[in-house]
Backbone as JSON Lines, residues from 0, in Angstrom:
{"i":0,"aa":"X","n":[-21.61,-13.84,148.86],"ca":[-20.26,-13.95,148.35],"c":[-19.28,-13.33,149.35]}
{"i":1,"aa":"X","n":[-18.06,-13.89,149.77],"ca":[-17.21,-13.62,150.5],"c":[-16.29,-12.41,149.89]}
{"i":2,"aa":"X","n":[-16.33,-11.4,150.06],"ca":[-15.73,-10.24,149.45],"c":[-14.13,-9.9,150.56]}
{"i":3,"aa":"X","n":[-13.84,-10.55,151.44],"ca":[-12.53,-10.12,152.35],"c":[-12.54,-10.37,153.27]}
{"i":4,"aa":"X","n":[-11.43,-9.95,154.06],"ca":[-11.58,-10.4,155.86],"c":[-12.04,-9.34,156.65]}
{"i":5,"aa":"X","n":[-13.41,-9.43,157.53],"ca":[-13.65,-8.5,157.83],"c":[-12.59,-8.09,158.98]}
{"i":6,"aa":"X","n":[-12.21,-8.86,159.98],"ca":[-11.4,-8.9,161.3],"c":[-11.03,-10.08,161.64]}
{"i":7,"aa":"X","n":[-9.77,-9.9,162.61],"ca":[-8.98,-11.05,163.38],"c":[-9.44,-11.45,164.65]}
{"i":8,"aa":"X","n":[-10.41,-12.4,165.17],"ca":[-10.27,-12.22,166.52],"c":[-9.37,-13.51,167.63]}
{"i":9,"aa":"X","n":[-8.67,-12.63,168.26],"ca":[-7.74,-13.53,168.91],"c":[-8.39,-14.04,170.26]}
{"i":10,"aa":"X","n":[-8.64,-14.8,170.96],"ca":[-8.57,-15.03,172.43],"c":[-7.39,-15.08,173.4]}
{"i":11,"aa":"X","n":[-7.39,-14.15,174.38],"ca":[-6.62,-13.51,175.27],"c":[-7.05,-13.72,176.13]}
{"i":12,"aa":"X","n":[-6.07,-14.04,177.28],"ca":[-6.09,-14.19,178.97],"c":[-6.16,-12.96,179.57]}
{"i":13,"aa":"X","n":[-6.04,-11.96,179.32],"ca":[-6.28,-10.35,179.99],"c":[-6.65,-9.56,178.93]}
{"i":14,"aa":"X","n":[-7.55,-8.67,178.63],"ca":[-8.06,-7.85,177.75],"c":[-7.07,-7.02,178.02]}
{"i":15,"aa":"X","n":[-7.05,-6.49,179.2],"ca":[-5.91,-5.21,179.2],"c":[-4.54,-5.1,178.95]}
{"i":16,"aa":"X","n":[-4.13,-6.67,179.42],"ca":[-2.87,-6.77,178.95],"c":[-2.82,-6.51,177.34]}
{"i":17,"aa":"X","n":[-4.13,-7.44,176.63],"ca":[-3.94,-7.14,175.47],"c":[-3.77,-6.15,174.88]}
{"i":18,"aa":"X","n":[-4.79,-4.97,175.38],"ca":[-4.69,-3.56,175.04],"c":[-3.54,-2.57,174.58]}
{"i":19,"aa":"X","n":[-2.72,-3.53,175.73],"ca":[-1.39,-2.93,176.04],"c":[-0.47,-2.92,175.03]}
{"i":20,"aa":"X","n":[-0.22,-4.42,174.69],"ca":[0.29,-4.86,173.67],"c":[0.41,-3.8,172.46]}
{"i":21,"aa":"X","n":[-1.32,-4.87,171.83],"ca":[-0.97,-5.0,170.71],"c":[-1.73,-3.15,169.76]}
{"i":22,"aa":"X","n":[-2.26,-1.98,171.35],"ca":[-1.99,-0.73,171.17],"c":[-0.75,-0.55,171.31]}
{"i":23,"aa":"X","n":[-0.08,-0.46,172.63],"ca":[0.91,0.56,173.07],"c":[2.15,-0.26,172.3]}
{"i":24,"aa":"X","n":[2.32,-1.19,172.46],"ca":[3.54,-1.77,172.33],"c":[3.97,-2.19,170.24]}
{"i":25,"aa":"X","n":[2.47,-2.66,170.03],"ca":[2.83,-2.43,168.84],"c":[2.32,-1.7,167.55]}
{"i":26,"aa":"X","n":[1.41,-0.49,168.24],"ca":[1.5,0.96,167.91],"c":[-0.36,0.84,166.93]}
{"i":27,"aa":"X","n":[-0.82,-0.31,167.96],"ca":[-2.39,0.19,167.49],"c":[-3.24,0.6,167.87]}
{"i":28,"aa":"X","n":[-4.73,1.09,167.14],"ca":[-5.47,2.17,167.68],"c":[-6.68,1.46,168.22]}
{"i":29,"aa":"X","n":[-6.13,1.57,169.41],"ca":[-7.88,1.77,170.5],"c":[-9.44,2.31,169.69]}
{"i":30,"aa":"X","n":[-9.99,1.01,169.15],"ca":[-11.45,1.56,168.56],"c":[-12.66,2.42,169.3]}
{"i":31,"aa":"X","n":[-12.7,0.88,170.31],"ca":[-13.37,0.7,171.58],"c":[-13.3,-0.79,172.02]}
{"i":32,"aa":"X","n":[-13.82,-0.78,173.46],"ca":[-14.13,-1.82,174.28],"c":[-15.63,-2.29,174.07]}
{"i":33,"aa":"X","n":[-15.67,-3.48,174.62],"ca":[-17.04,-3.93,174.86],"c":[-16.99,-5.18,175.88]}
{"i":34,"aa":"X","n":[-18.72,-5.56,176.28],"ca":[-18.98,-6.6,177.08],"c":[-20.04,-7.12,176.79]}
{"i":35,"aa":"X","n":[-19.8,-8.52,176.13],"ca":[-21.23,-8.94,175.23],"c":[-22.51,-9.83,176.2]}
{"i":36,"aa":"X","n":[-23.65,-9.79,175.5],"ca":[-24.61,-9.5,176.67],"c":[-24.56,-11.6,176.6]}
{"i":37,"aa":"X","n":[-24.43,-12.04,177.89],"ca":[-24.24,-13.5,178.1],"c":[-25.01,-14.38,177.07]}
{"i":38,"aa":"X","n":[-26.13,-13.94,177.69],"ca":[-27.43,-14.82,176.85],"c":[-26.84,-14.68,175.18]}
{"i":39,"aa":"X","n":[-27.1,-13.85,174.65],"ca":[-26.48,-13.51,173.23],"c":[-25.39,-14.22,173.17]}
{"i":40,"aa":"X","n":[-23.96,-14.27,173.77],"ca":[-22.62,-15.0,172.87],"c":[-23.03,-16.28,173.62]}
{"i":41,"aa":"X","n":[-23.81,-16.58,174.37],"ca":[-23.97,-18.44,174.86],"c":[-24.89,-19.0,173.68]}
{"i":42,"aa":"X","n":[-25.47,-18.23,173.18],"ca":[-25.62,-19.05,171.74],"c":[-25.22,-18.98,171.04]}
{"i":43,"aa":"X","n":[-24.98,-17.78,170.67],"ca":[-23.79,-17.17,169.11],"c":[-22.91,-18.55,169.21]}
{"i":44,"aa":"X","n":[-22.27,-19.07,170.59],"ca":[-20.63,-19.44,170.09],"c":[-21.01,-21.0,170.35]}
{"i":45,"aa":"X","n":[-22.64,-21.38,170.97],"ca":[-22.74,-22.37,171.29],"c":[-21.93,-23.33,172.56]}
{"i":46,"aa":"X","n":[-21.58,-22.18,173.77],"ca":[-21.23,-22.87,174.9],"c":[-22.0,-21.92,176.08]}
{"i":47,"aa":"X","n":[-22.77,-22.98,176.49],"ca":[-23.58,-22.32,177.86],"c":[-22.73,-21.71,178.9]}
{"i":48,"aa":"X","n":[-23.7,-20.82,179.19],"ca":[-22.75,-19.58,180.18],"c":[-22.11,-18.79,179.68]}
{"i":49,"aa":"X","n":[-21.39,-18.73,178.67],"ca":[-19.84,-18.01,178.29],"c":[-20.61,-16.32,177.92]}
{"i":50,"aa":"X","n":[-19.33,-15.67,178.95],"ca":[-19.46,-14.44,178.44],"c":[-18.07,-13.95,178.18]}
{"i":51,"aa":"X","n":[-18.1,-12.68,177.68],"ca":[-17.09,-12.21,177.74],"c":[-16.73,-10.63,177.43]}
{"i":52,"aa":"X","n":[-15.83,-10.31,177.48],"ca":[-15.73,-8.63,177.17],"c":[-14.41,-8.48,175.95]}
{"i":53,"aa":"X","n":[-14.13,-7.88,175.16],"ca":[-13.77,-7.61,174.1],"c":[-13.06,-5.86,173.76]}
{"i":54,"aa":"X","n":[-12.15,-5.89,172.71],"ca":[-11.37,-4.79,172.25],"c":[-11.23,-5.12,170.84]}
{"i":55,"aa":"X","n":[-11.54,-3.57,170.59],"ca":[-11.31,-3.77,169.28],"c":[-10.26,-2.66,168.68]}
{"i":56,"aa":"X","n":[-8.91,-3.15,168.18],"ca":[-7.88,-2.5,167.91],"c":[-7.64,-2.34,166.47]}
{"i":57,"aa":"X","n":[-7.28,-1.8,165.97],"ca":[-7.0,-0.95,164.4],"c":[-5.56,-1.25,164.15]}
{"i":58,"aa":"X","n":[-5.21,-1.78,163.57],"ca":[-3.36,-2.13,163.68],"c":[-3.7,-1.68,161.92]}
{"i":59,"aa":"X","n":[-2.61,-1.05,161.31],"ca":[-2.54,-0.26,159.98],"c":[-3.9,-0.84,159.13]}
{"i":60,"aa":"X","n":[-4.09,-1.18,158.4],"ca":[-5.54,-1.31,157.54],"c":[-6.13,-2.3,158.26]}
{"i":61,"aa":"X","n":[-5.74,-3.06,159.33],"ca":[-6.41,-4.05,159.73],"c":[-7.3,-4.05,161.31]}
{"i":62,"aa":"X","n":[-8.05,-4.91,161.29],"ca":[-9.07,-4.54,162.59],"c":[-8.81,-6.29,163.45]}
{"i":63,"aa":"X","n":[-8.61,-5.86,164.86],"ca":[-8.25,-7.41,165.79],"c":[-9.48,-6.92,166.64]}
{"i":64,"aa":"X","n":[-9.36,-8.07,166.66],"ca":[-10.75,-8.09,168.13],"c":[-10.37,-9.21,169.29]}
{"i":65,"aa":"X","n":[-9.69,-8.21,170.1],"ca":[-9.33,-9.07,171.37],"c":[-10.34,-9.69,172.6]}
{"i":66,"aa":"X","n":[-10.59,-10.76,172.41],"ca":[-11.54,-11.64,172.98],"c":[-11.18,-12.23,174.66]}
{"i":67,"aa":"X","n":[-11.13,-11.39,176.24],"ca":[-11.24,-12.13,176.9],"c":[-12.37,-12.99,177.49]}
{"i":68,"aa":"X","n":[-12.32,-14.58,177.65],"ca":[-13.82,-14.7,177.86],"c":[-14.02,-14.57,179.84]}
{"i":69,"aa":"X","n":[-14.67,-14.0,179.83],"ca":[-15.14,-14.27,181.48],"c":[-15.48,-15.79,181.89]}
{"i":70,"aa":"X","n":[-16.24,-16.24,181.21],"ca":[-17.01,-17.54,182.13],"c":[-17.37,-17.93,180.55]}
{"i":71,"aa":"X","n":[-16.62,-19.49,180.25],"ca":[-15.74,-20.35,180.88],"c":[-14.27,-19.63,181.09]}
{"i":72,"aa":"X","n":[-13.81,-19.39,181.84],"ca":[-12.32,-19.05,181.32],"c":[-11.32,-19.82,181.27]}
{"i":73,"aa":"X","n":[-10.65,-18.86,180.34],"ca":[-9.61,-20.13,179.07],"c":[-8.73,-20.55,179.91]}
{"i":74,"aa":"X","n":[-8.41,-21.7,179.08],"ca":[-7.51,-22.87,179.77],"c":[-5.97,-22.64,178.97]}
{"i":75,"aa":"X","n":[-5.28,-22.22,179.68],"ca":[-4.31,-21.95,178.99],"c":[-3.4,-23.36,177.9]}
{"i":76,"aa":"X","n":[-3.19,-23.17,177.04],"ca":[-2.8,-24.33,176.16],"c":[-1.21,-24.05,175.71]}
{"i":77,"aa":"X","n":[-0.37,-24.79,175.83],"ca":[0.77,-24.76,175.28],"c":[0.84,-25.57,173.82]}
{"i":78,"aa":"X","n":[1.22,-24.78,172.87],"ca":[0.94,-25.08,171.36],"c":[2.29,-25.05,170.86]}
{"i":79,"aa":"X","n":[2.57,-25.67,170.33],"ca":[3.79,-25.69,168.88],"c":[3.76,-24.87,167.88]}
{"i":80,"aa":"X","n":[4.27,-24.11,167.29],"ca":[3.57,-23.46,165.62],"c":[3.07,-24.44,164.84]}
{"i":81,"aa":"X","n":[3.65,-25.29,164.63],"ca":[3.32,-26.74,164.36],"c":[1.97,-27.39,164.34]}
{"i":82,"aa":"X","n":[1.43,-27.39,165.19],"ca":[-0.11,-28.12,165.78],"c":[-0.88,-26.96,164.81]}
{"i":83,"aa":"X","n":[-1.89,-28.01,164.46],"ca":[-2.96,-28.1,163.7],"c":[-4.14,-27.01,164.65]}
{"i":84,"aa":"X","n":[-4.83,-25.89,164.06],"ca":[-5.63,-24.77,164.24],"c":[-4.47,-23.65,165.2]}
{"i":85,"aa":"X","n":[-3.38,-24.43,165.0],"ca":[-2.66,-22.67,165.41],"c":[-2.56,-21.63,164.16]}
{"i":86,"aa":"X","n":[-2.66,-20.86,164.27],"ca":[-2.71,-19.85,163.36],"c":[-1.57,-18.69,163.99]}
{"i":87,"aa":"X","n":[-1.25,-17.84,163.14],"ca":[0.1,-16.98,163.15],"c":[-0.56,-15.57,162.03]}
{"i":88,"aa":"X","n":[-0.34,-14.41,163.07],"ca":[-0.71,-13.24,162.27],"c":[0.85,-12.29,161.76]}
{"i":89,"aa":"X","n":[0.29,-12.13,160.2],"ca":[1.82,-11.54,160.18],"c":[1.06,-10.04,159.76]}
{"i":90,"aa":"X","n":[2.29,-9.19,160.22],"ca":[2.31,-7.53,159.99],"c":[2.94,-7.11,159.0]}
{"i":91,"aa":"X","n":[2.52,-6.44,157.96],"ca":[3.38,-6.26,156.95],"c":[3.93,-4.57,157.58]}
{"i":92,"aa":"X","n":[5.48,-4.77,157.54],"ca":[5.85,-3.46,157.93],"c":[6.99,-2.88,156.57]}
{"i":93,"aa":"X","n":[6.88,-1.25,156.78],"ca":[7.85,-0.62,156.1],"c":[9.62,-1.22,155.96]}
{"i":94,"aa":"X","n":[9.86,-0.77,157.09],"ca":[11.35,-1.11,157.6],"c":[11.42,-2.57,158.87]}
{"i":95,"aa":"X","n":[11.38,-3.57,157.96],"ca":[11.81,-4.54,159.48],"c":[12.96,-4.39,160.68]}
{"i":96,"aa":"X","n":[14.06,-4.24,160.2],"ca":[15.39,-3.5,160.59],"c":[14.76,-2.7,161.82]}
{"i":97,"aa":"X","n":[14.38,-1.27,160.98],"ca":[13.77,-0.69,162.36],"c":[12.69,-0.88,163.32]}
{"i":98,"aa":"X","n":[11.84,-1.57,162.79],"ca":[10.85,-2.53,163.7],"c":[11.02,-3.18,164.54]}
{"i":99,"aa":"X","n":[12.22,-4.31,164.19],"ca":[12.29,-5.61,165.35],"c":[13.61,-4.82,166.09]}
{"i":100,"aa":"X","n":[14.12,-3.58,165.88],"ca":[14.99,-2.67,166.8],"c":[14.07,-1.47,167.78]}
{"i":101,"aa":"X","n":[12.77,-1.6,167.37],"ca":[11.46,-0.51,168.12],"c":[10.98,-1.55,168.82]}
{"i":102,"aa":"X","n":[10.95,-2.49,168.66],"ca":[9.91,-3.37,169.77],"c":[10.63,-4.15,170.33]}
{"i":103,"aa":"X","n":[12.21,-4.17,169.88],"ca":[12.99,-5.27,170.98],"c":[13.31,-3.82,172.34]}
{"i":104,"aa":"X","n":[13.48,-3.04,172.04],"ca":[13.56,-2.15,172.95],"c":[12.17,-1.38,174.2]}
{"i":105,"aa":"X","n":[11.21,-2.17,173.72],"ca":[9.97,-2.72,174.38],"c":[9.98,-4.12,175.12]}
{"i":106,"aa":"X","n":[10.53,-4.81,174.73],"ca":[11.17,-6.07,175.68],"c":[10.65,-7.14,174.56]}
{"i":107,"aa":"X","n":[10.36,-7.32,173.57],"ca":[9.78,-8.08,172.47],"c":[11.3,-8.95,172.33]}
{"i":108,"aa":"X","n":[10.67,-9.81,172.59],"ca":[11.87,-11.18,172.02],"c":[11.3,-11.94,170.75]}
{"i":109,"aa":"X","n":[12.38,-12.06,169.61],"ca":[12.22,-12.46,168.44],"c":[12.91,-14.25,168.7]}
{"i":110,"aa":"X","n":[12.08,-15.01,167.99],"ca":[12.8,-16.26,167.53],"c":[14.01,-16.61,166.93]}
{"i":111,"aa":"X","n":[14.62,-15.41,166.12],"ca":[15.64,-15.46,165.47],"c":[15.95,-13.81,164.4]}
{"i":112,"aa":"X","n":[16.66,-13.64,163.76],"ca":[16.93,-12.3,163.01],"c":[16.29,-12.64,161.88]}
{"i":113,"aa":"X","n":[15.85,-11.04,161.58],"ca":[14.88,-11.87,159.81],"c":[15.87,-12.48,158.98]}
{"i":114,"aa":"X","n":[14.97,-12.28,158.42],"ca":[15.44,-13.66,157.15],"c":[14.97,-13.3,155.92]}
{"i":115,"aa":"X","n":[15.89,-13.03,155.14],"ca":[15.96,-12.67,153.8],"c":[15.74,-13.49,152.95]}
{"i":116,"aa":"X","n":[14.36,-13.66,151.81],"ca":[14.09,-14.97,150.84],"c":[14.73,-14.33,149.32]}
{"i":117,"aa":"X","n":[16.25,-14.93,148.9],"ca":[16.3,-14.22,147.71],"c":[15.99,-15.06,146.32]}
{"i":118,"aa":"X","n":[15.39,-15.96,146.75],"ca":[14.76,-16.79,145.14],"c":[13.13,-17.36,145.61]}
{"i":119,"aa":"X","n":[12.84,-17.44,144.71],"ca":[11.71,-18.12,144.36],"c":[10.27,-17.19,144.37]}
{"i":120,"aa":"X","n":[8.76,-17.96,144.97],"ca":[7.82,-17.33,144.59],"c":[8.01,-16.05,145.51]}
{"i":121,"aa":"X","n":[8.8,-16.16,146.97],"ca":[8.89,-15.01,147.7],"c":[9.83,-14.49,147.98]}
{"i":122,"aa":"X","n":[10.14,-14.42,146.59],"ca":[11.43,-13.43,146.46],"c":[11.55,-11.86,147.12]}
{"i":123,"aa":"X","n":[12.4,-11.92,147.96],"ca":[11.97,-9.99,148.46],"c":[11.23,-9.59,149.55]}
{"i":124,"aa":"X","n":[10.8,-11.16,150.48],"ca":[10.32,-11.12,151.69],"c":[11.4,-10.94,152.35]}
{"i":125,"aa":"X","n":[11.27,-10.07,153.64],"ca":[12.1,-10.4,154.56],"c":[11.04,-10.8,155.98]}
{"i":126,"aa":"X","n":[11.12,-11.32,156.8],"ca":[10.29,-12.29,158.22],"c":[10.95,-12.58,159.36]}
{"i":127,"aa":"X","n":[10.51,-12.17,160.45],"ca":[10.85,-12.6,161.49],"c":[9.41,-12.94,162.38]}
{"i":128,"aa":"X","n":[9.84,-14.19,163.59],"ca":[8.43,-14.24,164.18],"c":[8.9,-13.8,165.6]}
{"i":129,"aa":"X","n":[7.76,-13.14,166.27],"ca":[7.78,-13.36,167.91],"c":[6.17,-13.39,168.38]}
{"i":130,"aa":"X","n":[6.2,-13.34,169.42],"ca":[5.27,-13.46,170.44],"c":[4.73,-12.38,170.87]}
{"i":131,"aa":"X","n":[2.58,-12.78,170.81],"ca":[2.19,-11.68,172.19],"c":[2.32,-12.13,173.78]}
{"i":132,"aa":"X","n":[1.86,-11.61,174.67],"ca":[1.77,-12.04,175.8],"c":[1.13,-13.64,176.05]}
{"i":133,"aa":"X","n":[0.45,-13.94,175.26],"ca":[-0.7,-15.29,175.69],"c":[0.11,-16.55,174.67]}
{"i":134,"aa":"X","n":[1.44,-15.67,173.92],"ca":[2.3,-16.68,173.24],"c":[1.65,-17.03,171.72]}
{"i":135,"aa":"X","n":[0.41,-16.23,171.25],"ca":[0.43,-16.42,169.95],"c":[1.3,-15.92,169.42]}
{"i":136,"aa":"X","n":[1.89,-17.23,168.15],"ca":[2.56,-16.81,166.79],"c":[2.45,-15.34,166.45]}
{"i":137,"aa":"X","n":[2.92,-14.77,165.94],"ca":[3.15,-13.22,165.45],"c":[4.29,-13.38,164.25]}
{"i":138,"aa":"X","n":[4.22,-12.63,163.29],"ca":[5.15,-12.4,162.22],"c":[4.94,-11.1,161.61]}
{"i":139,"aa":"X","n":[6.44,-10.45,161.58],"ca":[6.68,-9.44,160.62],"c":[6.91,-9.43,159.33]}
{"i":140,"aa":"X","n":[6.54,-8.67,158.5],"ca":[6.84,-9.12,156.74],"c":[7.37,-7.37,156.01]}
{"i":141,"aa":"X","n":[8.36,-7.69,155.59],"ca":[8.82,-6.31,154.81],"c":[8.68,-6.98,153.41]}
{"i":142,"aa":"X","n":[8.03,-6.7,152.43],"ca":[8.15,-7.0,151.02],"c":[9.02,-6.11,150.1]}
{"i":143,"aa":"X","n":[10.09,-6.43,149.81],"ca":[10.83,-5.47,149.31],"c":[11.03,-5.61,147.73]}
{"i":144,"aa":"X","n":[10.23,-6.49,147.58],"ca":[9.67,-6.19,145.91],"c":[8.59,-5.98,145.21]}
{"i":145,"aa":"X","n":[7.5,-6.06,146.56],"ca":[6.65,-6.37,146.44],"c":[5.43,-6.67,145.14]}
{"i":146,"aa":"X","n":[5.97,-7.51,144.75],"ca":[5.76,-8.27,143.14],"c":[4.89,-9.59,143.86]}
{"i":147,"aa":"X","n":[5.61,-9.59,145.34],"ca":[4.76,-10.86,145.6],"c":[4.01,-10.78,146.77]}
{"i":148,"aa":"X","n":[2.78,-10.58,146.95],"ca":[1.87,-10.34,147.71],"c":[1.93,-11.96,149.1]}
{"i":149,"aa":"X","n":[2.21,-12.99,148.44],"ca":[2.04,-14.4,148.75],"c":[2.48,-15.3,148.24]}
């Protein structure tokens, strides 16, 4: 039985850049590193050769696992939010206000200013999206009624 999510794992073009990020920049905790043994993830993931090395970061109750692969290495893809298997991680934060004013002063560029939902099922969200380095989707979430989880 599926009891929750255990972790996020993203694929990233630099582990360290990632590190950087989505520790320093957007204030998560360094678990540890790793480098998985070839033979092992060339079957796990079912593509010959592929290795890769990995981070695993703690962002408030949640656990990411930043995935660079060594061999094959990734092909960089330009995606839409739009297109089908993009996916978008949102952060639920205290104060958005002071958030997207802490990380624009980190050089974080937002899509637009949040956005306040005052009717319906998500009533009391406020959202804004931006970007990590490799251009995944990202979203902030302040629930300010929080009556509505979703």
């Amino acid at each position: 039985m599926i009891t929750g999510v255990h972790h996020i794992g993203i694929i990233v073009s630099d582990r360290e850049k990632a590190i950087e990020f989505y520790g320093d920049v957007l204030g998560g905790e360094l678990l540890y590193t790793s480098e998985a043994d070839p033979e092992d993830i060339a079957k796990q993931i079912g593509v010959e050769g592929a290795s890769n090395k990995a981070a695993v970061i703690k962002v408030g109750n949640s656990i990411l696992e930043l995935v660079e692969y060594v061999n094959p290495k990734c092909k960089p893809k330009q995606m839409s939010p739009c297109d089908i298997r993009t996916l978008h991680l949102a952060f639920e934060v205290d104060d958005i206000n002071e958030t997207v004013e802490r990380l624009q002063k980190k050089g974080i560029k937002f899509t637009a200013v949040p956005k306040f939902i005052d009717k319906g099922k998500m009533k009391g969200w406020v959202w804004v999206y931006f970007k990590d380095p490799d251009g995944c989707q990202l979203e902030l979430v302040e629930n300010r009624e929080l009556k509505n989880p979703l």
